[in-house]
C-alpha positions in Angstrom: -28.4 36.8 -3.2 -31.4 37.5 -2.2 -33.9 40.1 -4.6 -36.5 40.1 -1.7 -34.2 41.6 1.7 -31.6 42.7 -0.5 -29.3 40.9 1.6 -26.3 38.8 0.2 -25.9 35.4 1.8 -22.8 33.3 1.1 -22.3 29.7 1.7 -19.0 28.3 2.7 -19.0 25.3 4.3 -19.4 26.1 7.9 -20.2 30.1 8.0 -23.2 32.2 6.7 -23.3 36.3 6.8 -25.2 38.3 5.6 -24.4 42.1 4.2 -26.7 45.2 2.9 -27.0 45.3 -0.8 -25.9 48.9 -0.9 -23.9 48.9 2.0 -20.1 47.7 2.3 -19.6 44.4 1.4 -18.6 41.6 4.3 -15.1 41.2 5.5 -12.2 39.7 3.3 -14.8 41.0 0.0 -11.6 43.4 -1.1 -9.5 40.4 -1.2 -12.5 38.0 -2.5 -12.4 40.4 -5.1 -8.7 40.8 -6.0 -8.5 36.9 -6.1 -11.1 36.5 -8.3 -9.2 38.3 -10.6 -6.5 36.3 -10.8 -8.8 33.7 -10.9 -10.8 34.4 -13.7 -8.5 37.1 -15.7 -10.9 40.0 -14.7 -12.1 42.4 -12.7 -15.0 41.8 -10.3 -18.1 44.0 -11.0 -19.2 46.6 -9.0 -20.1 46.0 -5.6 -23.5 47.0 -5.6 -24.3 44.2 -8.3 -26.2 41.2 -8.2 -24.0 39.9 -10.1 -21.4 40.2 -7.6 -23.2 38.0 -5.2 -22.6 35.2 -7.7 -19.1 36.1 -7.8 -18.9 35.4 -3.7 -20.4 32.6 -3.5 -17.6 30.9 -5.9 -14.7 32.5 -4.5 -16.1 31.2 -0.7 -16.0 27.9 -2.7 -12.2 28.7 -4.1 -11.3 30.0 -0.4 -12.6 27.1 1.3 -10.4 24.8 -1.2 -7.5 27.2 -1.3 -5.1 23.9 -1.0 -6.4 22.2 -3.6 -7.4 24.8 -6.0 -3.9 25.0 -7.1 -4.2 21.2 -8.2 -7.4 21.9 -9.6 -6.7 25.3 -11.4 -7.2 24.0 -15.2 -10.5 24.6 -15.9 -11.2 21.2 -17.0 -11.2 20.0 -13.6 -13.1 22.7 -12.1 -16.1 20.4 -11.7 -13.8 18.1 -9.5 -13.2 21.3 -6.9 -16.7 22.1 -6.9 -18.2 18.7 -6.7 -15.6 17.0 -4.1 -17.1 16.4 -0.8 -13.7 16.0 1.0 -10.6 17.8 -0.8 -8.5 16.5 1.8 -9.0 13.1 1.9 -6.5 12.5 -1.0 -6.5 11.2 -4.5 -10.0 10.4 -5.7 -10.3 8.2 -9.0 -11.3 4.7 -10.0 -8.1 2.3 -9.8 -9.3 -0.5 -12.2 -7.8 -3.5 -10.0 -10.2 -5.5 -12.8 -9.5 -4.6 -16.0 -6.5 -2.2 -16.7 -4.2 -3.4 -19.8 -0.7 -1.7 -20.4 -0.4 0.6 -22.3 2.7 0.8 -25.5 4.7 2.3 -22.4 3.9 0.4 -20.4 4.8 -2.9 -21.6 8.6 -3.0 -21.3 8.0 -3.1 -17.4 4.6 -4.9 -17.0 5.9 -7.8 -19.1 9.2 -8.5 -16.9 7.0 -8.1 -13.6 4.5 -10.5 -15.6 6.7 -13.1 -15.9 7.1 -13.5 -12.2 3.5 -12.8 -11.2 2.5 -15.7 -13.5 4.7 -17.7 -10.5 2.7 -16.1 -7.8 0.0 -18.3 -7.4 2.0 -21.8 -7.7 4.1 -20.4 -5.1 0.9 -20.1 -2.7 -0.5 -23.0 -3.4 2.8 -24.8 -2.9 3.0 -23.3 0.8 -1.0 -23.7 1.6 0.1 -27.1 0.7 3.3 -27.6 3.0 2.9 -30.3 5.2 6.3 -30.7 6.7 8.4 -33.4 8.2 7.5 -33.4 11.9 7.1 -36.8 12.3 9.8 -38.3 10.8 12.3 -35.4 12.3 11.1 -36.7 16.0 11.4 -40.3 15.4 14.9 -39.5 14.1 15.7 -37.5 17.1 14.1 -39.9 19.7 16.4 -43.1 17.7 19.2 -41.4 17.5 21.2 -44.9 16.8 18.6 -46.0 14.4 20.2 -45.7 11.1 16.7 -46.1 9.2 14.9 -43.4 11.0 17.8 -41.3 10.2 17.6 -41.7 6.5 14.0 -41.5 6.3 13.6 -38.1 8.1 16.9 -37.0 6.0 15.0 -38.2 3.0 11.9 -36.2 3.8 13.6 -33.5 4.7 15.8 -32.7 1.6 12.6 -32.2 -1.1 11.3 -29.6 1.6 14.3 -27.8 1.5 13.7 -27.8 -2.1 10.6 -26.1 -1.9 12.2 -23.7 0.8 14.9 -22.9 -1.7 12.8 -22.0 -4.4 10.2 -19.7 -2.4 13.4 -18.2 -1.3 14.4 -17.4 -5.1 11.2 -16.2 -5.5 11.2 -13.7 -3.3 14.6 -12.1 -5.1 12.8 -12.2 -8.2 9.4 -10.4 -6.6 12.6 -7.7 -5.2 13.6 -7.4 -8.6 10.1 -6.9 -10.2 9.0 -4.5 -7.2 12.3 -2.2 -7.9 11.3 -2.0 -11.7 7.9 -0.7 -10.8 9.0 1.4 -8.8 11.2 3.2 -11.0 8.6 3.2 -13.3 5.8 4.6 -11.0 8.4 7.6 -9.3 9.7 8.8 -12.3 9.7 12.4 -13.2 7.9 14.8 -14.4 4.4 13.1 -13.1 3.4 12.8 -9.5 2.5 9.6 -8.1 -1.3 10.0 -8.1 -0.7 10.8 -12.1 1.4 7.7 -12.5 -1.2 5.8 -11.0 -4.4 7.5 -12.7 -2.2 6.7 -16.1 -0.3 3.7 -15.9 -3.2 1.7 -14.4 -1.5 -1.6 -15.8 1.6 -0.9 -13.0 0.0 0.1 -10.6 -2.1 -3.3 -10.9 1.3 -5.1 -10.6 2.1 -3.2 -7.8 -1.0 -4.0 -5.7 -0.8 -7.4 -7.0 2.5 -7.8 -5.4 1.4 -6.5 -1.8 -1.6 -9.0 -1.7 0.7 -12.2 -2.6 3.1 -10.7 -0.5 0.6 -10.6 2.9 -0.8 -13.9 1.8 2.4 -15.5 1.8 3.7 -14.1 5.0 0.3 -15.6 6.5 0.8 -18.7 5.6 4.4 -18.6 6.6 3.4 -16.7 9.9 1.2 -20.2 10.8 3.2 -23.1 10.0 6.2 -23.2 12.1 7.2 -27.0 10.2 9.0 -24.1 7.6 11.6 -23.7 10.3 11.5 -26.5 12.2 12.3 -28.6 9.3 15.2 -25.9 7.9 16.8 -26.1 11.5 16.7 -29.6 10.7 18.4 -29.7 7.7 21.2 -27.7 9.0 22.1 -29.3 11.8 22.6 -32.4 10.1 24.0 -31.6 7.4 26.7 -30.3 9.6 27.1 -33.2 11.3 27.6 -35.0 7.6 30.3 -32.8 7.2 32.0 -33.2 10.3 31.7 -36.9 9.8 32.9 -36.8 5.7 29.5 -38.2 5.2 28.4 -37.3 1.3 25.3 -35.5 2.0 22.5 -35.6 -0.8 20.6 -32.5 -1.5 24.2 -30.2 -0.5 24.7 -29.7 -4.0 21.0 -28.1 -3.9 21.5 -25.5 -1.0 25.1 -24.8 -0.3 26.2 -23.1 3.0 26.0 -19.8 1.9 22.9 -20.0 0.4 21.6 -22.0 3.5 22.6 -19.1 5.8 20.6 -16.1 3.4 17.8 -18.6 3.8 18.1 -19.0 7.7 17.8 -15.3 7.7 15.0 -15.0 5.7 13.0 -17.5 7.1 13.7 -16.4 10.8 11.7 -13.1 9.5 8.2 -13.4 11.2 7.2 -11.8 7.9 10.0 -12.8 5.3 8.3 -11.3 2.0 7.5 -8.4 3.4 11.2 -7.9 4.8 12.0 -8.7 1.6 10.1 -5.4 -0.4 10.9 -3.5 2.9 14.0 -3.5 2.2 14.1 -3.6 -1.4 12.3 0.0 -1.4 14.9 1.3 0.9 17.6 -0.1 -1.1 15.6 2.0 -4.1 15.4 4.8 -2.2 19.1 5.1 -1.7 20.4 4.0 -5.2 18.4 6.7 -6.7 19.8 9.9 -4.5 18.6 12.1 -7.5 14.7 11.2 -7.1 13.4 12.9 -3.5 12.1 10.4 -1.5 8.9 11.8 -1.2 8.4 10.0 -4.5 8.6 7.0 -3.2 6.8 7.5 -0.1 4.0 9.4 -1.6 3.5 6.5 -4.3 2.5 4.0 -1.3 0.3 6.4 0.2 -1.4 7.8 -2.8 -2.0 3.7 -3.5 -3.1 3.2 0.2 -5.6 6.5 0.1 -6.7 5.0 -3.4 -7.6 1.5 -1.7 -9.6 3.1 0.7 -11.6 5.9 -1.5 -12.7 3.0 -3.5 -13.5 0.9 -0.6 -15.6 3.5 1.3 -17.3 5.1 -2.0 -20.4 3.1 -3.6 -20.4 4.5 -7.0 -16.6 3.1 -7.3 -17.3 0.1 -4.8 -20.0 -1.0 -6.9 -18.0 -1.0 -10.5 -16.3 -3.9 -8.6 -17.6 -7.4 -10.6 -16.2 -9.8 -8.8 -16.2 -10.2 -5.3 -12.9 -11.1 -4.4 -12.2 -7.4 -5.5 -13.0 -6.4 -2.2 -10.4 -8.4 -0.2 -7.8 -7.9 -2.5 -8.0 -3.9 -1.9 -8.3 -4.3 1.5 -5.4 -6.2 1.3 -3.5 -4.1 -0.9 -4.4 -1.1 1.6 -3.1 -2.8 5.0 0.0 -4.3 2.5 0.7 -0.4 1.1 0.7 1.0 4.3 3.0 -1.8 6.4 5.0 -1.3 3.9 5.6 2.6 4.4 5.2 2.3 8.0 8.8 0.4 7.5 10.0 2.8 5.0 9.0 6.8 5.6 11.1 7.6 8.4 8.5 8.9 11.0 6.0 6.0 9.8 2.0 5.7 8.9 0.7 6.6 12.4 2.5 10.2 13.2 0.1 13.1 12.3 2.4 14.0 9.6 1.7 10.9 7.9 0.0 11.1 4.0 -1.8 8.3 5.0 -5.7 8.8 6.8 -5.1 5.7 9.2 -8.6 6.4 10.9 -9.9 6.3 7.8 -8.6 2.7 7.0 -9.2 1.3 10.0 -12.2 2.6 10.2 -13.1 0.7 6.5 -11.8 -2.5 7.6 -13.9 -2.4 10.3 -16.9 -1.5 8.5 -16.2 -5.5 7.3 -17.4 -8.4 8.4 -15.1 -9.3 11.2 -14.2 -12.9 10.4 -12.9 -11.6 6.9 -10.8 -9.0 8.3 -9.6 -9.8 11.9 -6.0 -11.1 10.0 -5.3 -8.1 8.8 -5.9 -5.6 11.6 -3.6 -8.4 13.7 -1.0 -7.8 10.4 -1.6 -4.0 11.2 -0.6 -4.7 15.4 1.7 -6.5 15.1 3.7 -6.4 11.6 4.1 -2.5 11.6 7.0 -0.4 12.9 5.7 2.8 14.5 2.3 1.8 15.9 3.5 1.8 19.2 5.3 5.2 18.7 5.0 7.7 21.5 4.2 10.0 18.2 0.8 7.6 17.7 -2.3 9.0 18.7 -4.2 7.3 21.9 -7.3 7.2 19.2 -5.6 5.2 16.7 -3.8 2.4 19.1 -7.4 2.4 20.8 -8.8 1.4 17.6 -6.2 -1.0 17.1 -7.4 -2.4 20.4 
């Protein structure tokens, strides 16, 4: 308001007017008025009052906010409506990625998951390290009559499998541990962005599983020994068979067992296959819990990742620096993964996830550090070639 013209001016956003302090008041100021009301429990003073000007300027603010105001309508979070740059960019709070320790409720659930998490890394290092058995398998194939080279490559062969077999395993416990914390975090009465904001410890296990999972499917994605030295195995323990020749190491991976392995590992991305369908497999066990739940758990988590990625006050909370990565990670992990599983995918314009908005943070990176997982975005997702996908977003996918 202004005492020298007399003229009210309100602010909202994108539009200024101006009105006569004793004339009528601007367009919309009857229903300003009325909303303000039920806003505050009273009636708005008169219109000639200065007072009143004070009274338009906040309901311009509530009426450019209308969609979130009804989040935001305890008046302990007022100062979040008022202060918020971008309502509509999604949920906007520290995720402590760090830190966060369960809570009494949350222990039950975090302490199962733990126990396979505590695996996680052993697995990885166990794959980084995988060297396979190229050379013997082609000296064995090229001396087909040499009895030696045979036993040598079967010989190197059979501990792989080994370690085939139990990354295999692992990945049905990971399934297990992912369907746990997903009950947990989809639970009613809280939304997903409260489950998140309060069981920090979870949702920690939950992004912790998305960054082993990409980093194993990596790995896996650039070592093509994994199934060059399965195929192996296979075909000659066949021929065993056929032959009545005891083979060792059938007593390790029996038939059936072999074949769910086959499967898995003929996945371009087998852990990620593997939560994929897990979460759909959650989805339709628990018909009573709308799927929006579920779906709007990954992208609250993906919008989460990238808030924190793209904000400085939050970005600079982070102490170590392999904070960074692992939320970027996380954020490409979180949205492959409901790319697979919300029916019309993470790149239609009805999507809850802001995919210019991720991109645009991953390539705000250093190139070298990021280039893998904007290839994991082309070329691991679902939808992104959808007719429904936006020329803008495949361009920057380019």
């Amino acid at each position: 308001m202004s005492l020298v013209t007399g003229k009210l001016r309100c602010i909202s956003g994108t539009t200024s007017c101006t009105a006569p302090r004793w004339g009528l008041p601007p367009p919309g100021a009857w229903r300003m008025g009325s909303c303000l009301m039920d806003a505050f429990g009273c009636l708005p003073p008169p219109l000639h009052s200065t007072t009143f000007g004070l009274f338009l300027l906040i309901k311009e603010y509530f009426f450019f906010s209308h969609s979130c105001l009804g989040r935001y309508l305890n008046m302990g979070n007022l100062l979040k409506v008022l202060t918020c740059t971008d309502l509509e960019q999604g949920p906007n709070f520290f995720l402590d990625f760090e830190n966060a320790q369960p809570t009494e409720s949350e222990k039950e659930i975090y302490n199962q998951v733990n126990v396979v998490l505590k695996d996680a890394e052993g697995i990885l290092e166990d794959l980084q390290s995988y060297r396979g058995a190229g050379h013997e398998i082609r000296e064995a194939i090229q001396h087909p009559n040499d009895e030696k080279l045979q036993e040598k490559a079967w010989g190197a062969v059979v501990p792989l499998v080994g370690k085939l077999k139990k990354f295999y395993e692992f990945s049905q416990r990971l399934e297990a541990g992912l369907r746990g914390l997903l009950g947990a975090l989809t639970s009613t009465p809280y939304s997903p962005t409260q489950h998140l904001e309060r069981e920090q410890a979870l949702a920690k296990q939950f992004a912790e599983i998305l960054h082993f999972t990409l980093r194993f499917d990596e790995l896996k994605m650039t070592n093509p020994a994994i199934q060059n030295d399965f195929s192996y195995y296979r075909r000659t323990l066949s021929r065993m068979r056929i032959n009545n020749v005891p083979a060792e190491g059938e007593n390790e991976v029996n038939n059936e067992l072999a074949n769910r392995m086959s499967l898995f590992y003929a996945e371009a991305t087998p852990m990620l296959k593997t939560l994929s369908d897990a979460t759909t497999k959650f989805v339709s066990e628990n018909k009573n819990l709308p799927i929006e739940n579920t779906t709007d758990c990954l992208s609250t988590m993906a919008s989460v990742c990238r808030v924190m990625l793209e904000t400085p006050e939050y970005r600079s909370r982070f102490t170590n620096e392999e904070t960074v990565s692992f939320c970027l990670r996380v954020m490409v992990g979180v949205i492959i993964l409901y790319d697979h599983v919300h029916p019309v995918g993470a790149f239609a314009k009805t999507s809850k996830i802001d995919m210019k908005g991720c991109i645009k943070v991953l390539k705000d990176q250093p190139p070298n550090s990021v280039e893998g997982l904007l290839n994991a975005l082309r070329y691991t997702t679902k939808h992104l070639n959808d007719e429904t996908t936006s020329k803008q977003i495949k361009s920057m996918l380019q």
